[in-house]
N, C-alpha and C positions, 0 to 999 in steps of 0.2 A: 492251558493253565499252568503246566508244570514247567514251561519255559520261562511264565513269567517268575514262579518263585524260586526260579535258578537262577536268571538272573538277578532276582530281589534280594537273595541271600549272595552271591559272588561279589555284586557290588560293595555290600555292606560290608563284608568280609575285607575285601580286597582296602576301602576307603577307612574303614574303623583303624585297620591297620598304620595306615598311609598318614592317617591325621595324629597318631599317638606323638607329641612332644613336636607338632607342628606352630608355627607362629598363630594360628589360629587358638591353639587351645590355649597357649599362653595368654592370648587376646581375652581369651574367658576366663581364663582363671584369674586376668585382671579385674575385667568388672563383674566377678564372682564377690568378689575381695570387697565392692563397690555398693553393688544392688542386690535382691533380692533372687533368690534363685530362678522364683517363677518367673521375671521380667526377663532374667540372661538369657534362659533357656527358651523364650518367648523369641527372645530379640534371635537366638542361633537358631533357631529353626526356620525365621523369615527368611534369612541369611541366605541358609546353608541351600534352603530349598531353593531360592533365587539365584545362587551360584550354579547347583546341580541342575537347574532346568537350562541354563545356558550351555551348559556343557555337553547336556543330553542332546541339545538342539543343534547343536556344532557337531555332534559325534554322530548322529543319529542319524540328521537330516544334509546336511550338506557334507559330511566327511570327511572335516579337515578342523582344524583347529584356529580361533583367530589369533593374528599376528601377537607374539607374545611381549617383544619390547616396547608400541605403545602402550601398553594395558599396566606395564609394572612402571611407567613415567605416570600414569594419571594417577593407579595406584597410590605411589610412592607422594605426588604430592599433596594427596587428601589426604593421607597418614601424618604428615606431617602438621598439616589444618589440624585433624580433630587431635594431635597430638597439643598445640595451642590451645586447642579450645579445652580441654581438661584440662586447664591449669584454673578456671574458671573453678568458684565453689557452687555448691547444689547448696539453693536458698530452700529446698520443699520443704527441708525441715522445721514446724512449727507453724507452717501456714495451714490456716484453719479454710482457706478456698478451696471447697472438692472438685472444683470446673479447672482453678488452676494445679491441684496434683494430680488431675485424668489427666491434662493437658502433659506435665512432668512428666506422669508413670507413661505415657504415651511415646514420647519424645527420645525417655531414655532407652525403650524397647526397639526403637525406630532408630535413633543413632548405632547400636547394637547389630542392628541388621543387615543396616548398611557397611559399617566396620569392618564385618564377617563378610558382605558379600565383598567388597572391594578388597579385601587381603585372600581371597579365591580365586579371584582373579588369575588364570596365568601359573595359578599353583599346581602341584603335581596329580592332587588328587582331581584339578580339572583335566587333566589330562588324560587319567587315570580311567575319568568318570566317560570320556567323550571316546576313549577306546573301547570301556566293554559296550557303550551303549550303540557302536558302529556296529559289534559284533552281535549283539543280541536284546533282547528286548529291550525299548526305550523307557518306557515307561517303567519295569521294574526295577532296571539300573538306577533310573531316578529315587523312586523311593526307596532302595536299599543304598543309595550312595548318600541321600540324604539322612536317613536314620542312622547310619554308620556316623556321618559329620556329627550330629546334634549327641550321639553317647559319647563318643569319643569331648566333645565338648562341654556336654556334661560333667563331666570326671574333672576337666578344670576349673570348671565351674566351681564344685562341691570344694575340690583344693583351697582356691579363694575364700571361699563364706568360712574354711576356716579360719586362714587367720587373719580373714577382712577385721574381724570385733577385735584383734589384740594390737592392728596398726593404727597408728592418728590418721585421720583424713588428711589433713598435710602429706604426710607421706606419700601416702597413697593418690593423691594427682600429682605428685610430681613425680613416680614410680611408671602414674600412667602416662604424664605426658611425654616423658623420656620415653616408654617401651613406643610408643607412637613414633613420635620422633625418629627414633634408632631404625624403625622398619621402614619408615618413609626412605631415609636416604638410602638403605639398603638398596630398597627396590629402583630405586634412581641411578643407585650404579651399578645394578645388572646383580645385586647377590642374592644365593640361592634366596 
């Protein structure tokens, strides 16, 4: 038991660190700015948890890392997609169908997830995450590399919702669809 909350707490430590001022937390502190906190922090923990079991599972089980250049090309060009597609407005406002804002509140939690796990991709805290978990418990790596992602993401989050109420929506998709953008091509020409 005590291995596993060594590594529960090493990982978390180690990745809470790793993610402070990562393009991920930016990524939350965007649609912090956007959506509701419950939905962000919903959609980064699908994410994060989805990133870090890949990572544990490469680190853990097979020992090696996947190839890092194509992962930041598929990366990079889904960032640039969903960077297009937030240029889109969110119509839920004032619709009185609860079947279609489950559907929304769903969707935005879900694209959220996916965001997070596809800019984890290849990132250092996967890296990070697939080394300690070579070294020591998989499973607790896991969950302290994940709860390390989701505080650390949080904290963006909270940034956003503040001064999501003082910008125009305008703004703010085209804030996001540039911040999208910008990290698609990064990742397309190899930057950190």
């Amino acid at each position: 038991m005590s291995e596993l909350v060594g590594a529960t707490l090493a990982a978390f430590g180690v990745v809470f660190l790793a993610e402070l001022g990562d393009k991920t937390q930016l990524l939350a502190a965007n649609f912090g700015s956007r959506h509701s906190f419950r939905k962000v922090v919903a959609g980064l923990a699908l994410g994060y948890g989805a990133a870090s079991l890949v990572a544990v599972t490469v680190g853990g089980v097979l020992g090696a890392n996947l190839p890092q250049r194509p992962i930041e090309i598929v990366g990079g060009v889904i960032f640039i997609v969903f960077g297009l597609l937030a240029l889109r407005s969110d119509d839920d406002e004032g619709d009185e169908d609860g079947a279609r804002r489950a559907m929304v509140r769903s969707s935005v939690v879900g694209a959220i997830a996916v965001a997070i796990f596809v800019a984890e991709m290849g990132d250092k805290t996967q890296i990070a995450t697939a080394t300690l978990a070579a070294r020591s418990n998989p499973v607790g790596t896991w969950l302290g590399a994940t709860a390390g992602e989701v505080a650390s993401g949080s904290l963006g989050v909270a940034a956003g919702s503040l001064v999501g109420d003082r910008i125009p929506p305008s703004v703010l998709r085209w804030g996001s669809a540039v911040l999208f953008v910008a990290f698609g091509i990064a990742m397309l020409v190899g930057w950190p």
